[in-house]
C-alpha positions in Angstrom: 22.8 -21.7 71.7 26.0 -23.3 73.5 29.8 -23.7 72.7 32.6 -25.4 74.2 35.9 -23.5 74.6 39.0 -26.4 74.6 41.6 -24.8 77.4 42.3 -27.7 79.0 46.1 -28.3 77.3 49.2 -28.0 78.6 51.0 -25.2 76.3 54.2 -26.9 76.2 55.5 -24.3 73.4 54.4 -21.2 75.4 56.8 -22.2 78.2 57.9 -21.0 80.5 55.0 -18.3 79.8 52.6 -21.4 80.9 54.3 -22.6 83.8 52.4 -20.8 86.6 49.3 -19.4 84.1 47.2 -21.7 82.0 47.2 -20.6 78.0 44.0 -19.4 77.4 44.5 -16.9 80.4 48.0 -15.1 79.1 46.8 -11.3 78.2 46.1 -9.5 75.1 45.6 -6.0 75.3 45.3 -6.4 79.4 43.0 -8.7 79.1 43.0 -13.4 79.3 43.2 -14.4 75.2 39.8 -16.5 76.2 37.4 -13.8 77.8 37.7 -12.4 73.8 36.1 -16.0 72.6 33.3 -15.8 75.3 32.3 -12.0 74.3 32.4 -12.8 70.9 30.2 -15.7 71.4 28.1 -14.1 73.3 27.7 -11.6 70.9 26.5 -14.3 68.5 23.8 -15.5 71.1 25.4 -17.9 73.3 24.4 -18.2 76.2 25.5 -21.4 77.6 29.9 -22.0 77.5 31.0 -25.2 78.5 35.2 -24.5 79.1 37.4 -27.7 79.9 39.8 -28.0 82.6 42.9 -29.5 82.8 46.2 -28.0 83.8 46.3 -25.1 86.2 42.4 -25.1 85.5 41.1 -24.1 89.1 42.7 -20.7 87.8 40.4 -20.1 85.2 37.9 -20.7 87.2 38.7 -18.2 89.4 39.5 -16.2 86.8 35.8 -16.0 85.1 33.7 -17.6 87.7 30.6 -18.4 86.4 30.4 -15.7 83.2 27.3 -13.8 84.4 29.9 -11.0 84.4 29.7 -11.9 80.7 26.1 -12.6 79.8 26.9 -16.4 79.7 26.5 -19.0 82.0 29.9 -21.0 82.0 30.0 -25.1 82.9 33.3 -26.4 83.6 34.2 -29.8 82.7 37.2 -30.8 84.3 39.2 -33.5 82.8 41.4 -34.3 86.1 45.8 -34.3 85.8 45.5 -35.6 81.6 43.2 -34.0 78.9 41.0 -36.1 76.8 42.3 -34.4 74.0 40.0 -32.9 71.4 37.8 -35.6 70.7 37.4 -36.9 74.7 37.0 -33.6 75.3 33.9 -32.6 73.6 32.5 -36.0 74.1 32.5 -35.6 77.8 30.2 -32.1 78.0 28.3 -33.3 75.6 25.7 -33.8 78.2 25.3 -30.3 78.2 26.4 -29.2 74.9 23.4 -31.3 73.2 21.0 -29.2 75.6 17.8 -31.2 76.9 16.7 -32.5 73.5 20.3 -34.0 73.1 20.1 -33.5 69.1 21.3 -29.5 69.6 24.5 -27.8 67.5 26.8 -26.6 69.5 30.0 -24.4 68.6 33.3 -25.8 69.1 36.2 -22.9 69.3 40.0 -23.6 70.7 41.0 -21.4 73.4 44.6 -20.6 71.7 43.4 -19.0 68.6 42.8 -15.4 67.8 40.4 -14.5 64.9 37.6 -12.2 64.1 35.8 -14.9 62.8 31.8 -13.9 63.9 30.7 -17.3 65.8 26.7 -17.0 64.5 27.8 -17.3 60.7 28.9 -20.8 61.0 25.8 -21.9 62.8 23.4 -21.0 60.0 25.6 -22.9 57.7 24.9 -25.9 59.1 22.9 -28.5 56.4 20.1 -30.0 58.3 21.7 -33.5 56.8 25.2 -32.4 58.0 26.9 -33.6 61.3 29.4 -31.0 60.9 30.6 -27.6 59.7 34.1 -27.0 59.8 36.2 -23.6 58.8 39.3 -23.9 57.3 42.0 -20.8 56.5 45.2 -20.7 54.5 47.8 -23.1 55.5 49.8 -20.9 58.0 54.0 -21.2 57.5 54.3 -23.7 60.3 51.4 -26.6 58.6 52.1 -26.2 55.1 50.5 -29.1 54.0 47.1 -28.7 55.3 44.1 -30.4 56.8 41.7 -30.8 54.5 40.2 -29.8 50.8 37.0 -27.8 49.8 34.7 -27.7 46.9 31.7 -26.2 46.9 31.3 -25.6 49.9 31.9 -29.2 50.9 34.6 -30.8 52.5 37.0 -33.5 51.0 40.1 -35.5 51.8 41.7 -34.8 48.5 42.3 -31.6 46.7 43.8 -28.3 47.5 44.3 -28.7 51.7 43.4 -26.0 53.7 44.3 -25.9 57.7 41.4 -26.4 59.7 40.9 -23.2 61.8 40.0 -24.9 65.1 36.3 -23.5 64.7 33.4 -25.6 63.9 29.8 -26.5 64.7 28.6 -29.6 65.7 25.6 -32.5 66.1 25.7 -34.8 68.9 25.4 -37.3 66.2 29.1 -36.7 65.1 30.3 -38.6 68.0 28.1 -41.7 67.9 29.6 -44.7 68.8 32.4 -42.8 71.0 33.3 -44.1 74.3 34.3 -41.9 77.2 37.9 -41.8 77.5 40.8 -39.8 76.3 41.1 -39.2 72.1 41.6 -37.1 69.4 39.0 -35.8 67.2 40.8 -35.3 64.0 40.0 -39.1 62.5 36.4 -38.5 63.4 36.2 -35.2 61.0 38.0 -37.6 58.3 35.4 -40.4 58.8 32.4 -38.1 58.5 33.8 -36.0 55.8 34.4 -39.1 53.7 30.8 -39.9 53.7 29.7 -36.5 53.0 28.5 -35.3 56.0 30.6 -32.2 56.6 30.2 -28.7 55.3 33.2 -26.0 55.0 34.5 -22.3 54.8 37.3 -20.6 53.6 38.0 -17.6 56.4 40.4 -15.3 55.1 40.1 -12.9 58.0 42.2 -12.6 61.0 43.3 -15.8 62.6 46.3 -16.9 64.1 47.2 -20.0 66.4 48.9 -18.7 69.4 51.7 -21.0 70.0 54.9 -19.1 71.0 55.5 -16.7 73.5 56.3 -14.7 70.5 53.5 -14.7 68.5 51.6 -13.7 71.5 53.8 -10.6 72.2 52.9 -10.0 68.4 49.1 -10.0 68.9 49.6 -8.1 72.0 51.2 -5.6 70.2 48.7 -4.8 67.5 45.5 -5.6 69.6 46.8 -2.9 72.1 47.5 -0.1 69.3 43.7 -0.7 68.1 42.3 -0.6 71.1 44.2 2.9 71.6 43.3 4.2 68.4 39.5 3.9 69.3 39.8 5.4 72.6 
């Protein structure tokens, strides 16, 4: 099983926090927010983590070198001075995301969230006719409007909107017809879920997007006192 973990943006809103240290490695609980994402999915059988690179990236690789430290293997794919944004992202490690066959699911998780959310569940949700399966939580205070809606375990672009949680599992086949280059992946999810093509989730666990300098003193906070109270 393989993943992607997107680190490769900027973090204009945790400034100056992201100045000199790239997002995904500001601490929680005296550990970097993304060496969480690559225990839990290793916990869920990955074993192959593809991690893009973009600003300050040669730190993260220095960071977590090349995750045997983990039980992973870590690729980098490094995206140069500009990321490719979501959807440029992915498409560029697809090479190894799609493993040797080139038709294999892969997890797609954004470095800047923190959730429980357990990685294996959404990979046995995936339809064998479905491109995509996509989680979605309750809209958060700062996207009240939502992403997308879900019915049945499908989802739709009408309806009740839920925010898409920046998880979801993936066929190569979602991106056919991409070029490589720099774009987002938010009208591909629209395309395909308007043909029918993309299963959902409601996760009403903990998740949060890390965006402010708050927030992540916040998490910090409350991740530290549990880790106490099970020592």
């Amino acid at each position: 099983m393989r993943a992607m973990i997107l680190a490769a943006g900027r973090g204009e809103r945790m400034r100056p926090l992201t100045d000199h240290t790239p997002k995904p490695l500001l601490p929680v609980a005296g550990k970097p927010m993304i060496q969480y994402h690559i225990e839990a999915l290793a916990a869920a059988g990955v074993r192959e983590v593809v991690i893009n690179l973009a600003w300050l990236g040669q730190q993260i690789c220095a960071a977590l070198g090349n995750g045997s430290q983990f039980g992973v293997r870590i690729h980098y794919s490094d995206e140069g001075d500009a990321a490719l944004e979501t959807g440029g992202g992915v498409f560029q490690a697809l090479p190894v995301l799609a493993g040797p066959s080139g038709t294999d699911a892969f997890i797609v998780v954004s470095g800047d969230i923190w959730t429980e959310y357990a990685f294996a569940a959404a990979m046995e949700k995936l339809a064998d006719d479905d491109v995509a399966h996509l989680v979605v939580v309750p809209n958060p205070d700062f996207h009240t409007r939502g992403d997308f809606g879900l019915a049945d375990g499908r989802l739709l672009d009408s309806g009740e909107r839920y925010t898409y949680a920046n998880i979801g599992v993936f066929r190569p086949e979602f991106f056919v017809g991409c070029k490589p280059g720099r774009f987002p992946i938010a009208p591909l999810m629209f395309d395909w879920i308007r043909k029918g093509r993309v299963s959902g989730e409601l996760y009403q666990g903990v998740w949060h997007n890390v965006g402010t300098p708050r927030q992540l003193e916040q998490i910090d906070q409350e991740a530290s006192a549990q880790r106490r109270s099970r020592l």
